[in-house]
C-alpha positions as semicolon CSV with decimal commas, in nm:
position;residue;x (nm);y (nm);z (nm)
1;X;0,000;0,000;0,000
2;X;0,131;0,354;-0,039
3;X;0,129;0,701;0,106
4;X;-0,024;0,947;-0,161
5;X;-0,063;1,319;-0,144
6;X;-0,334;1,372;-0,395
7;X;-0,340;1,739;-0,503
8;X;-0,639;1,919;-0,662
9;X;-0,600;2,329;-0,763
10;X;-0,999;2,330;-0,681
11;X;-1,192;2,483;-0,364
12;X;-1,303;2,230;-0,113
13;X;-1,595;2,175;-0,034
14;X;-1,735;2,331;-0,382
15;X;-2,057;2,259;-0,589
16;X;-1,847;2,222;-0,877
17;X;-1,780;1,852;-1,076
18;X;-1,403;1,834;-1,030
19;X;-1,463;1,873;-0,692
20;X;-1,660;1,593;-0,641
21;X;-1,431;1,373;-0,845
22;X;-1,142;1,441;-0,640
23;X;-1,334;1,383;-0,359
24;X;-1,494;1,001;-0,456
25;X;-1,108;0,938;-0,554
26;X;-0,957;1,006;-0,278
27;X;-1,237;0,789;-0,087
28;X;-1,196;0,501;-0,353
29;X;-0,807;0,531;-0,262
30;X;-0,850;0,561;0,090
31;X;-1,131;0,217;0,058
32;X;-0,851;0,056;-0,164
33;X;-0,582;0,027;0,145
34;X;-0,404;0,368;0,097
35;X;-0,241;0,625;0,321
36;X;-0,404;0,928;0,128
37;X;-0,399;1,323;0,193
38;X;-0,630;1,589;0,015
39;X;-0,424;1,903;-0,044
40;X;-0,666;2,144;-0,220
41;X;-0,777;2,480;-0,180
42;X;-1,004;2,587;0,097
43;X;-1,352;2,706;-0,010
44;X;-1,511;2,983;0,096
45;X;-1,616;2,820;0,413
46;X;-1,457;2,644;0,649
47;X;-1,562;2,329;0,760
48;X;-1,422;2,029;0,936
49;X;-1,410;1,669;0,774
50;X;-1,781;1,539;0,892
51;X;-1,931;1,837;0,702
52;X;-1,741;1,825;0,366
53;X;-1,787;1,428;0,393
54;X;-2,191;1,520;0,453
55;X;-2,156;1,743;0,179
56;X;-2,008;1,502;-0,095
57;X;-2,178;1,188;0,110
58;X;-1,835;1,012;0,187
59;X;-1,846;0,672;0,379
60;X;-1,492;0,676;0,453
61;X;-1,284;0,971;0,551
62;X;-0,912;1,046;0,473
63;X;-0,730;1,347;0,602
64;X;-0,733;1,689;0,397
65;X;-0,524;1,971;0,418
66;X;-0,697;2,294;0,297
67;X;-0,505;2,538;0,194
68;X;-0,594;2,956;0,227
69;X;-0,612;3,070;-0,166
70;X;-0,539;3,402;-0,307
71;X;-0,841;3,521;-0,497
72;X;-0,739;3,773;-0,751
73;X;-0,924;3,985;-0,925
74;X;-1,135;3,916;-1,235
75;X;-1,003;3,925;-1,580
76;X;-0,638;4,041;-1,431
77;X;-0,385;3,761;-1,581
78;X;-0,099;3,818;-1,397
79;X;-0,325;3,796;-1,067
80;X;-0,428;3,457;-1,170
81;X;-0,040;3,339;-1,319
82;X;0,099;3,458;-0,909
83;X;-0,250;3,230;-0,744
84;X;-0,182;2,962;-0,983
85;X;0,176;2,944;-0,823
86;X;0,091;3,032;-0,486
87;X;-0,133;2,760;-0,456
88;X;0,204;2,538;-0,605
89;X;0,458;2,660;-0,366
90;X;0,195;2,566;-0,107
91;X;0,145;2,242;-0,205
92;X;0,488;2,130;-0,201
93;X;0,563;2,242;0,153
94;X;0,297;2,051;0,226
95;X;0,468;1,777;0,054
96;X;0,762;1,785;0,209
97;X;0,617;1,766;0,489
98;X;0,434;1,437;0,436
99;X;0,707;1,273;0,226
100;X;0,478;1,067;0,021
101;X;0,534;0,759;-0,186
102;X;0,297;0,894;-0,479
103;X;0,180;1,237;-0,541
104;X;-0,171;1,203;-0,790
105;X;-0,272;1,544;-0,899
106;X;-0,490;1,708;-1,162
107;X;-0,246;2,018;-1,148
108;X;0,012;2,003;-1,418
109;X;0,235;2,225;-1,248
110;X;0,260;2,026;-0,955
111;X;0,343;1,735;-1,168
112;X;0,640;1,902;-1,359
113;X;0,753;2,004;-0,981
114;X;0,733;1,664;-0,841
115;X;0,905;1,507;-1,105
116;X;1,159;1,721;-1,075
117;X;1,202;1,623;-0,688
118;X;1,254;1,281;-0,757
119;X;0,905;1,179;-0,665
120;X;0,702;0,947;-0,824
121;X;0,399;1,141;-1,017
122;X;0,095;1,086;-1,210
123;X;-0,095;1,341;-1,330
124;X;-0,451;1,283;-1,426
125;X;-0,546;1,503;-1,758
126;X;-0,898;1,614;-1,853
127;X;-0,848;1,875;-2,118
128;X;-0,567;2,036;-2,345
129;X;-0,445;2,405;-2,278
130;X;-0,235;2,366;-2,631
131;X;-0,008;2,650;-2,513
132;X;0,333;2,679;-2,451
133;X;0,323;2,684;-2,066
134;X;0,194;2,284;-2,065
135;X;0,418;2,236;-2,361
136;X;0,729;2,324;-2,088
137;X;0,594;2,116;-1,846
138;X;0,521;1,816;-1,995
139;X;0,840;1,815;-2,141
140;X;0,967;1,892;-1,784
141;X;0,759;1,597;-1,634
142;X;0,858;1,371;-1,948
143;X;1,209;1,369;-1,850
144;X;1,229;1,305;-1,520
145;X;1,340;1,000;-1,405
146;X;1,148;0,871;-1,145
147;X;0,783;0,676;-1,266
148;X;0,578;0,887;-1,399
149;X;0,240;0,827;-1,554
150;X;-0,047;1,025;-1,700
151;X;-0,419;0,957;-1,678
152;X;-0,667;1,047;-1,970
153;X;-1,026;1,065;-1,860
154;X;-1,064;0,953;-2,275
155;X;-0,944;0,773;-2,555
156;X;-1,004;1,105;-2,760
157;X;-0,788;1,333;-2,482
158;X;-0,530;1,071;-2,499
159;X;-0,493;1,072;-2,891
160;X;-0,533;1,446;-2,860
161;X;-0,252;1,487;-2,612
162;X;-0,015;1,235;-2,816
163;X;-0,052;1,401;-3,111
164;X;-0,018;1,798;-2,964
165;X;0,296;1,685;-2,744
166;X;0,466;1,382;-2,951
167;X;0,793;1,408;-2,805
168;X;0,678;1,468;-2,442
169;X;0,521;1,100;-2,478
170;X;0,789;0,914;-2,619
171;X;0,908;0,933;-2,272
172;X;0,547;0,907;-2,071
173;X;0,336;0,655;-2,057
174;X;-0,048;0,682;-2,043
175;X;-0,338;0,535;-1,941
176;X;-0,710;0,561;-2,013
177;X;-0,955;0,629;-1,719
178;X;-1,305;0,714;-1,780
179;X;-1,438;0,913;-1,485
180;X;-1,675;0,673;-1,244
181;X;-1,955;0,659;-0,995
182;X;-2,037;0,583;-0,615
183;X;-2,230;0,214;-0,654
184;X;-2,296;0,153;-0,303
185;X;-2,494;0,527;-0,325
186;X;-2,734;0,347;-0,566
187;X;-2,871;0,075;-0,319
188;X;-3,156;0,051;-0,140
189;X;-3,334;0,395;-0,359
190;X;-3,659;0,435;-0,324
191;X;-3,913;0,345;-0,553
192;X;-4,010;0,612;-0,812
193;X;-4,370;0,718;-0,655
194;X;-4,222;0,757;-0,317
195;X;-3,879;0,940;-0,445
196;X;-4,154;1,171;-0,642
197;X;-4,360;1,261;-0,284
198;X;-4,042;1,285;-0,084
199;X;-3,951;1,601;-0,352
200;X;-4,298;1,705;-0,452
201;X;-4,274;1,586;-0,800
202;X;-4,592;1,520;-1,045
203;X;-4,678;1,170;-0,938
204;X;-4,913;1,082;-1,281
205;X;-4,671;1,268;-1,535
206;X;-4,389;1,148;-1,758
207;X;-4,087;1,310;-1,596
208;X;-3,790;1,351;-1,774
209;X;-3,450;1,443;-1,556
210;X;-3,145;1,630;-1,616
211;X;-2,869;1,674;-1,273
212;X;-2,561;1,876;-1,341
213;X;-2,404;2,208;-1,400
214;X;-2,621;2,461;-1,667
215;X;-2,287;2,562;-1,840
216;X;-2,301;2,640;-2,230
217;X;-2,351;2,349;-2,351
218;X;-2,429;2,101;-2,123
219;X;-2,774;2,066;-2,220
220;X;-3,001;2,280;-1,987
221;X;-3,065;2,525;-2,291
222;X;-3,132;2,257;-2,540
223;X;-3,377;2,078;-2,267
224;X;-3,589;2,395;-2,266
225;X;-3,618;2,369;-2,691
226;X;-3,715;2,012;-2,636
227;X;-3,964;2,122;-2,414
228;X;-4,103;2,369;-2,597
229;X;-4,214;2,062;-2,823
230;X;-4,298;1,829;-2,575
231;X;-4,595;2,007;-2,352
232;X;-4,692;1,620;-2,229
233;X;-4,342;1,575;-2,056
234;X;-4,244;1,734;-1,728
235;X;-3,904;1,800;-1,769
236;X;-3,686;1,868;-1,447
237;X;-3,397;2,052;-1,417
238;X;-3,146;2,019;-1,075
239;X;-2,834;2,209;-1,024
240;X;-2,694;2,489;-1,178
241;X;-2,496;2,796;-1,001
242;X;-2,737;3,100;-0,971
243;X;-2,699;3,308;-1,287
244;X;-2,755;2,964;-1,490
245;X;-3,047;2,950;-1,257
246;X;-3,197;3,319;-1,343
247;X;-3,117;3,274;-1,735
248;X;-3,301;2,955;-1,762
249;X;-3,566;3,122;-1,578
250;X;-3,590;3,433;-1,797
251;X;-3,608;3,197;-2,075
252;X;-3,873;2,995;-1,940
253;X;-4,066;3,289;-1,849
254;X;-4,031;3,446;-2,204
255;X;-4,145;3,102;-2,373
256;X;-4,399;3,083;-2,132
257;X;-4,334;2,696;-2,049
258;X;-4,570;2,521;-1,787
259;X;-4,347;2,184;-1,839
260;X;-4,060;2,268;-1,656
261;X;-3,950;2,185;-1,283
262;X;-3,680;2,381;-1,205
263;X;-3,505;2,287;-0,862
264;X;-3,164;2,434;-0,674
265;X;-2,827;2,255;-0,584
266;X;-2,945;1,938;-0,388
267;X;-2,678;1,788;-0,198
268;X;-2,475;1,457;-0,303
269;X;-2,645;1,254;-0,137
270;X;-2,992;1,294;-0,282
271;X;-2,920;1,323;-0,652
272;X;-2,946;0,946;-0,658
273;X;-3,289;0,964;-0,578
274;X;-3,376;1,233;-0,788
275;X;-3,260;0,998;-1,092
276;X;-3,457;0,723;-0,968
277;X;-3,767;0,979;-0,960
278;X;-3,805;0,978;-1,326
279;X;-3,895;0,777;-1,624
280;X;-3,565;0,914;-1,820
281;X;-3,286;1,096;-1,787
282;X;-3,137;1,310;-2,073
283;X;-2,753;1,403;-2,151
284;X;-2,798;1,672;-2,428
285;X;-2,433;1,733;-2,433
286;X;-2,382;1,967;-2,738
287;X;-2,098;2,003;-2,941
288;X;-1,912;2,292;-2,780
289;X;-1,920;2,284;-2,394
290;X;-1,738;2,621;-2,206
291;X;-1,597;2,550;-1,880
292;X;-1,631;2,878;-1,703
293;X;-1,733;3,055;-1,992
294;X;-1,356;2,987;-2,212
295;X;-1,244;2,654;-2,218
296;X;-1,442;2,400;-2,464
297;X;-1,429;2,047;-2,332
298;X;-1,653;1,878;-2,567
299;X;-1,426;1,681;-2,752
300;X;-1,264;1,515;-2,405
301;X;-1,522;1,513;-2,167
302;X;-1,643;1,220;-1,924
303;X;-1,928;1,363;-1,740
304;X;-2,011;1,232;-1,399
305;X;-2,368;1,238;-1,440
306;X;-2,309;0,979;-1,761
307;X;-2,201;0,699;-1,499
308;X;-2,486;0,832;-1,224
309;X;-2,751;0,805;-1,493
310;X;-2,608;0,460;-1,571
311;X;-2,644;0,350;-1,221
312;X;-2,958;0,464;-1,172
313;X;-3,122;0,218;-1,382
314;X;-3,351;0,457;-1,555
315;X;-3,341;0,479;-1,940
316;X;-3,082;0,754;-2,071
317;X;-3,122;0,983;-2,403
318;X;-2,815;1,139;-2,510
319;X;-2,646;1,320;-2,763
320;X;-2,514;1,064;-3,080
321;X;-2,139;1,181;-3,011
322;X;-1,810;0,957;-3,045
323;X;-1,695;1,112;-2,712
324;X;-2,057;0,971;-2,523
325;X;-1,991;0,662;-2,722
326;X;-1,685;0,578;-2,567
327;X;-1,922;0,440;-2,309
328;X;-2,283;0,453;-2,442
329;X;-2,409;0,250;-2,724
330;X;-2,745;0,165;-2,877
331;X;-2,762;-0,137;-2,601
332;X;-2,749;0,102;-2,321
333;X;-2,904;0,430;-2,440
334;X;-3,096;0,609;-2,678
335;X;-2,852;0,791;-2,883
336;X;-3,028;1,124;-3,059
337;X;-2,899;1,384;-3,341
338;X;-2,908;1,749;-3,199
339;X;-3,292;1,802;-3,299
340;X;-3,505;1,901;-2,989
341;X;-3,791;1,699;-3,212
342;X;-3,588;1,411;-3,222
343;X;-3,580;1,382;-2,848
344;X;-3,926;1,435;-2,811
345;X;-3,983;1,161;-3,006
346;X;-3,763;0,944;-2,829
347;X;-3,926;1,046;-2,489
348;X;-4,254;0,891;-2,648
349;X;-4,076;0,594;-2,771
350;X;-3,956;0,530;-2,407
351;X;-4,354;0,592;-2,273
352;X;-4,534;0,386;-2,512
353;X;-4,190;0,084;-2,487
354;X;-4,193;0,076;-2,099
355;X;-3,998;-0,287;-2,262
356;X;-3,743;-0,057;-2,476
357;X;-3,663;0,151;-2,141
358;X;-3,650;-0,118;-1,918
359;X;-3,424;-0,309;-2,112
360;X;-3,142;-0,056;-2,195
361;X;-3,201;0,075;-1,850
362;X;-3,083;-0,239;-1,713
363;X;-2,785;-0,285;-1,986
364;X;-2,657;0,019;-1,889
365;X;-2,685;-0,039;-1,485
366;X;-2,446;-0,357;-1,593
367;X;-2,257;-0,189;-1,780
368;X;-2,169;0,066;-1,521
369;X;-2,045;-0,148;-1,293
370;X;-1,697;-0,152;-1,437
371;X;-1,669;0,188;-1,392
372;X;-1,681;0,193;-1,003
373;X;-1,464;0,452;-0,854
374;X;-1,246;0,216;-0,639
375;X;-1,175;-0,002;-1,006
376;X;-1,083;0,343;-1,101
377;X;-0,864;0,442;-0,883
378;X;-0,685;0,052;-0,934
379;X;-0,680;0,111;-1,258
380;X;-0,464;0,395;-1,229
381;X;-0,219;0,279;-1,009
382;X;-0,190;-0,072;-1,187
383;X;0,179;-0,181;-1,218
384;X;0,323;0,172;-1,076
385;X;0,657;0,126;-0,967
386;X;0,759;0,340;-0,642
């Protein structure tokens, strides 16, 4: 077993998805035998383990070490370039501290530092900057000569990062990791007319479901076309920070659309129930998705909610993508063109099949079982020399 710091440049606790993941990793590590230690930034408030394990419904707990962030101001780029390295220099006194066997980070600078210290590094990848800064430090990470390894959350990032850094990966080798899910969360749900009272949902209408972040193109948008033809469907809508929140409201207002249950942040622990409230849950990912309103992630993405939906054993609709299809496939889902129509016509396939639902539903809750987050975190420290 092994003593890892795993490092995250991301606010704890947060409502945001990489959050999350780093959280349900460092659990699955923690489950899996390791010696593991959070270092991450400290979110706006301060709480003590039971709390942020409440808030991302952790069964086992690990130790964290929360670290005070510089917040600079909007739009100023050297603000951000001096809190990007803050939060480094940080990190690695907190590393030194600790002396760990394995330091697993999402923070590419911290893995170009680590290597550099002799320490054994992987650094787990889910999107391309393509500039020159993670040009120098992959090459700085590449040729260091302690293991190193990095993690692609998808066959498409790992082509794409092979063939923008060719040289930097003659000398690393990397893995493939699609992002996972929290199985034991998903037993013992209840049924679908008492998960509907518990949150005052329509207990006689169709219900279609959507859980996530409202970000350009993640679907919330396109949900409220399909909706617009689709006035026998209740479609619900959970999540969102509050300015995705008041533009999908404006827009519902302005359409005028009676079909649409719009609810707040709910925390970790209920979202499985709120899957297992309705008849079918939708991924409308589109093809350009902006992270924080700049980065697209589209063509690299591995969306929690895929694997959640999966588990839930409810049938899924998504978008016909090669990205979605590195996981979905017509056995498991209903895979639809970008045509609001066309998803209102699958809804109705999936009400007048209950069969057809039922029996992809339950392909895909097999199929998800592979993709547990303690096989995950296995997978990616499979034959890792230390």
């Amino acid at each position: 077993m092994m003593n890892i710091s795993y490092i995250t440049h991301t606010d704890i606790p947060s409502k945001r998805a990489n959050s999350l993941q780093s959280m349900k990793m460092c659990q699955a590590l923690a489950q899996n035998g390791h010696d593991v230690l959070l270092i991450a930034r400290q979110g706006a408030k301060k709480n003590d383990f039971t709390n942020i394990a409440s808030f991302y419904d952790l069964a086992t707990s690990f130790p964290t070490k929360l670290l005070t962030p510089y917040h600079p101001p909007l739009g100023n780029r050297m603000s951000n370039f001096v809190a990007r390295y803050q939060f480094l220099w940080q990190a690695a006194q907190a590393v030194k501290e600790q002396k760990p066997d394995v330091i697993f980070t999402r923070f590419l600078p911290i893995a170009a530092w680590a290597t550099r210290q002799g320490i054994p590094t992987i650094w787990e990848a889910h999107a391309i900057d393509g500039n020159q800064t993670e040009q120098t430090l992959l090459r700085v990470m590449s040729v260091g000569k302690q293991s190193k390894r990095v993690v692609a959350i998808t066959e498409a990032l790992k082509r794409d990062l092979t063939d923008t850094y060719p040289k930097s990966f003659e000398q690393l080798e990397m893995i493939v990791a699609p992002d996972g899910v929290d199985l034991p969360a998903f037993s013992n749900l209840p049924s679908k007319t008492a998960a509907r009272q518990k949150f005052g949902l329509p207990e006689s209408e169709v219900v279609a479901g959507f859980v996530g972040q409202f970000y350009p193109g993640k679907g919330a948008d396109f949900i409220l076309q399909i909706a617009e033809t689709a006035p026998d469907i209740c479609f619900l809508l959970v999540g969102g920070a509050p300015k995705d929140q008041a533009r999908l409201q404006q827009i519902i207002r302005q359409k005028k659309l009676s079909n649409i249950q719009l609810r707040d942040f709910v925390p970790q622990e209920d979202v499985p129930s709120y899957l297992r409230a309705c008849d079918a849950l939708l991924l409308p990912l589109q093809p350009k998705v902006l992270i924080l309103g700049k980065k697209d992630i589209a063509r690299w993405t591995s969306p929690l909610k895929m694997f959640e939906y999966m588990a839930a054993e409810r049938p899924i609709l998504a978008t016909d993508m090669p990205i979605l299809k590195e996981v979905l496939d017509e056995d498991n889902s209903l895979l639809c063109p970008v045509e609001p129509p066309a998803w209102a016509n699958s809804l109705r396939q999936c009400r007048q099949n209950q069969a057809l639902g039922q029996r992809l539903a339950a392909q895909a809750a097999q199929d998800v079982k592979q993709y547990s987050w303690q096989n995950r975190a296995a997978s990616c420290l499979v034959n890792f020399a230390v």
